[in-house]
C-alpha positions, -999 to +999 in steps of 0.1 A: -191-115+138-204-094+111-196-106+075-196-088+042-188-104+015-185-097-020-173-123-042-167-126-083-160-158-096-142-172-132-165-188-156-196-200-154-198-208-120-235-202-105-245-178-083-260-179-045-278-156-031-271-161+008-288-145+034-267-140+066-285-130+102-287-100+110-268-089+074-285-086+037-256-096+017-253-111-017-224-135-013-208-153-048-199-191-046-161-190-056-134-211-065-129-236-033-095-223-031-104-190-031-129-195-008-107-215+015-081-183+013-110-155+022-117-179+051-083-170+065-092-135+074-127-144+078-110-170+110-084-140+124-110-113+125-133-136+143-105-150+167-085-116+175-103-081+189-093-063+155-121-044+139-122-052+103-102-068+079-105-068+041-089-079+011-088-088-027-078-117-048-069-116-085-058-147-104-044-148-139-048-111-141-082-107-129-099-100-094-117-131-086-127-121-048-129-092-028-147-093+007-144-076+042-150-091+074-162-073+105-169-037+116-160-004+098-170+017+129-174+001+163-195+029+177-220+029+151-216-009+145-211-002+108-203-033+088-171-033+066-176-041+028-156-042+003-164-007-004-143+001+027-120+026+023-088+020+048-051+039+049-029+024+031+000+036+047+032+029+031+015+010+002+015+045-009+048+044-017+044+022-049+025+046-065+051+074-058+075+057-077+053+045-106+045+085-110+083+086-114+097+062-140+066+076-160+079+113-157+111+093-165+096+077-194+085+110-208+117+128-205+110+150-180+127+137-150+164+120-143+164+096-123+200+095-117+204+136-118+209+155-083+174+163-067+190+203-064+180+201-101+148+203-096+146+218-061+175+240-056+160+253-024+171+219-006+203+222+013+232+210-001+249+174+015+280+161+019+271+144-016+242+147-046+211+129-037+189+114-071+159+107-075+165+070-074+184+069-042+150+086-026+131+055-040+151+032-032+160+038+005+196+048+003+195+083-001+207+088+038+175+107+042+161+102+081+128+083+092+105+098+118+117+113+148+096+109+184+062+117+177+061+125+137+046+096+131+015+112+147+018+145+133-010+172+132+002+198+116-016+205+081+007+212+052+003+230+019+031+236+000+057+211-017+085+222+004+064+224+036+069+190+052+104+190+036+114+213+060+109+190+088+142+173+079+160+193+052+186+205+076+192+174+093+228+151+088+220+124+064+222+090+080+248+081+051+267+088+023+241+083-006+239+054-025+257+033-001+231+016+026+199+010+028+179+029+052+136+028+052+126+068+051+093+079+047+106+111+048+129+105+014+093+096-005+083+129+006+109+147-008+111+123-036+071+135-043+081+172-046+109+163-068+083+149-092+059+181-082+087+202-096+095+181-129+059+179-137+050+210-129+015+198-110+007+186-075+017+151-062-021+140-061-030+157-093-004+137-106-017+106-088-053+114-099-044+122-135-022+091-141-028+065-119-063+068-108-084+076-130-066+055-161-072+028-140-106+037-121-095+037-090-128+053-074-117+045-044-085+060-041-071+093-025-054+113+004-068+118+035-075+152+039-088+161+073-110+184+065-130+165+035-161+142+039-149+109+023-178+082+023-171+046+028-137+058+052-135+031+078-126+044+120-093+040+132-085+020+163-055+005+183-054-030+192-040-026+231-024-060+233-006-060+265-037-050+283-055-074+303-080-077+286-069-071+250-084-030+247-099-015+214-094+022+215-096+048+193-064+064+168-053+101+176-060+121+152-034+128+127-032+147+097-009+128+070-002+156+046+038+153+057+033+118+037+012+120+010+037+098-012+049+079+016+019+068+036-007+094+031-034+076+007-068+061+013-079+031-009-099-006-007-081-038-012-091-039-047-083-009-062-045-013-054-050-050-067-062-031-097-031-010-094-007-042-096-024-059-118-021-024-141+016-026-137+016-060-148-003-058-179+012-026-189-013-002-186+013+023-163+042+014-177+061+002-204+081-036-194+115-023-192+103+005-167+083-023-150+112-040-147+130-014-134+108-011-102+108-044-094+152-045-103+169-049-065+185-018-060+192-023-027+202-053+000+189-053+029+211-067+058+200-094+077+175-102+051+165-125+023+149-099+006+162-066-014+141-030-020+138-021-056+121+015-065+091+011-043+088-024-039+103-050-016+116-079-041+122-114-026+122-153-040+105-179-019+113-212-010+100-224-043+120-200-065+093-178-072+097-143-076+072-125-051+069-085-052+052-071-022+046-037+004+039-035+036+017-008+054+012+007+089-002+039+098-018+051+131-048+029+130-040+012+097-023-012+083-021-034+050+001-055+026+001-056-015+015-088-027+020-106-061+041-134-079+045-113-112+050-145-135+013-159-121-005-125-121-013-132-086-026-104-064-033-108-026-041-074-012-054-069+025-063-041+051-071-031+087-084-007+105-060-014+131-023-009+135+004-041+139-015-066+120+001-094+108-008-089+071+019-106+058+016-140+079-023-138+067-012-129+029+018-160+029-013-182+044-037-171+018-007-181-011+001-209-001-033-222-005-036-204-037-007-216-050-010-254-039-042-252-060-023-242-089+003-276-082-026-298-079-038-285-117-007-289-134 
């Protein structure tokens, strides 16, 4: 299996040079327990027929690993670093509503006012949608239908992909269930368009981004050459043998804000750990995103404004998003109070990033146990 490994370490920890067969690669001697987490994707990319897998630790507020493990391209047998850029899917989502409670912040959007403020194109409902119904997955707005989840179709304009669903029943009164739409964070993003007066991803680039540097983030534009993209495969489980194939194409601009974005594991550790420390946001409006706004039945866990918010069996408070896209698939995960990132992505779909991230934790956090 191909390893690339790039690893930073706390302190004054020496550095190896390591030179792997077949691979030039400078390699960092971490932390055993960090080590000992990286080794639990290093294990399930060696064991299971997905492509690549990488990811990014940060401990105490800073990134203390970030490595990838396996191939970036099969054809060309392209090595994944941690320079690999992946979709993020609905980790995207996150920084849609960041974007928002800083608009909110400023004064220049309600969260609580009816959408038709700011768009008053958008078909009236049976009741006033806000903004922070989109966010929080009880706005009634619909999911994907059949095959939208692999849609082609390039779009332009901020009410282009709203028209896909604008004059579609809501699934439910607003405010008063909880129902995943990837489709409300799109119409949540031209909301923000409208308040701000400037495009979703000039927005993202302007305040998020480059604030931040967060080289390696941004949307997936079919048309654009983007170095360091990884190839996008399907795991076929249930053939005999397990099959890698190829993604369809698909063109993401109906999701820009809700599954749309390109990134590596570290930059949206970066991202976190920029909500933590307060360079987005000030700590009530941090607070705010992670606040459960909604239950979700049959779960432990509740959606705040672009965050799943759960305790775990410890008590701890653990703030986390899930991704999958066509080809792609990831997970951002922190404990808030430890400033403890664990951020990892494929490029394959129906990974089980976060078995691998609650692995890679646990380790983390017995660690800290053992220290106190």
């Amino acid at each position: 299996m191909t390893l690339s490994s790039s690893i930073r370490c706390r302190g004054l920890a020496a550095l190896w040079l390591l030179i792997l067969p077949g691979l030039a690669s400078a390699q960092h001697s971490p932390d055993a327990p960090v080590q000992e987490a990286a080794d639990v994707l290093d294990t399930y990319v060696d064991t299971t027929e997905v492509p690549s897998v990488s990811g990014a630790i940060a401990l105490d507020g800073e990134v203390v690993w970030t490595g990838a493990f396996g191939h970036a391209d099969l054809t060309h047998r392209v090595p994944a670093t941690d320079s690999t850029r992946y979709r993020i899917a609905s980790i995207s989502k996150p920084f849609a509503s960041t974007l928002a409670l800083m608009l909110a912040e400023e004064g220049r959007l309600d969260l609580d006012s009816p959408i038709r403020s700011y768009l008053p194109l958008f078909p009236e409902k049976q009741a006033p949608i806000t903004t922070r119904q989109l966010l929080s997955h009880t706005a009634g707005i619909r999911h994907y239908e059949g095959d939208e989840f692999r849609s082609n179709t390039r779009y332009e304009s901020r009410l282009g992909p709203v028209a896909i669903f604008a004059d579609d029943d809501l699934e439910h009164e607003p405010g008063s269930a909880y129902s995943y739409s990837t489709y409300g964070y799109t119409l949540a993003s031209a909301v923000l368009e409208a308040a701000a007066d400037s495009s979703f991803l000039e927005l993202l680039d302007a305040r998020i981004a480059e604030p931040l540097n967060l080289t390696s983030l941004t949307a997936e534009k079919t048309e654009a050459v983007i170095p360091n993209k990884a190839s996008f495969y399907l795991v076929e489980t249930e053939a005999e043998p397990t099959r890698v194939v190829n993604a369809p194409f698909v063109d993401n601009s109906n999701k820009w804000a809700g599954g749309g974005l390109l990134a590596t594991p570290e930059d949206i550790t970066r991202f976190a750990l920029g909500l933590l420390q307060g360079n987005l946001l000030p700590d009530d409006r941090v607070a705010e995103l992670f606040a459960p706004e909604a239950p979700i039945e049959d779960e432990s866990h509740h959606y705040g404004l672009g965050w799943f918010v759960e305790k775990d069996d410890q008590g701890r408070r653990r703030v986390w998003h899930t991704g999958g896209a066509m080809g792609g698939s990831g997970i951002l995960a922190f404990f808030p109070e430890r400033e403890m990132v664990i951020a990892t992505l494929a490029n394959a779909s129906s990974v089980p990033h976060s078995d691998l991230a609650e692995e890679m934790a646990e380790i983390l956090l017995d660690d800290e146990r053992e220290m106190e």
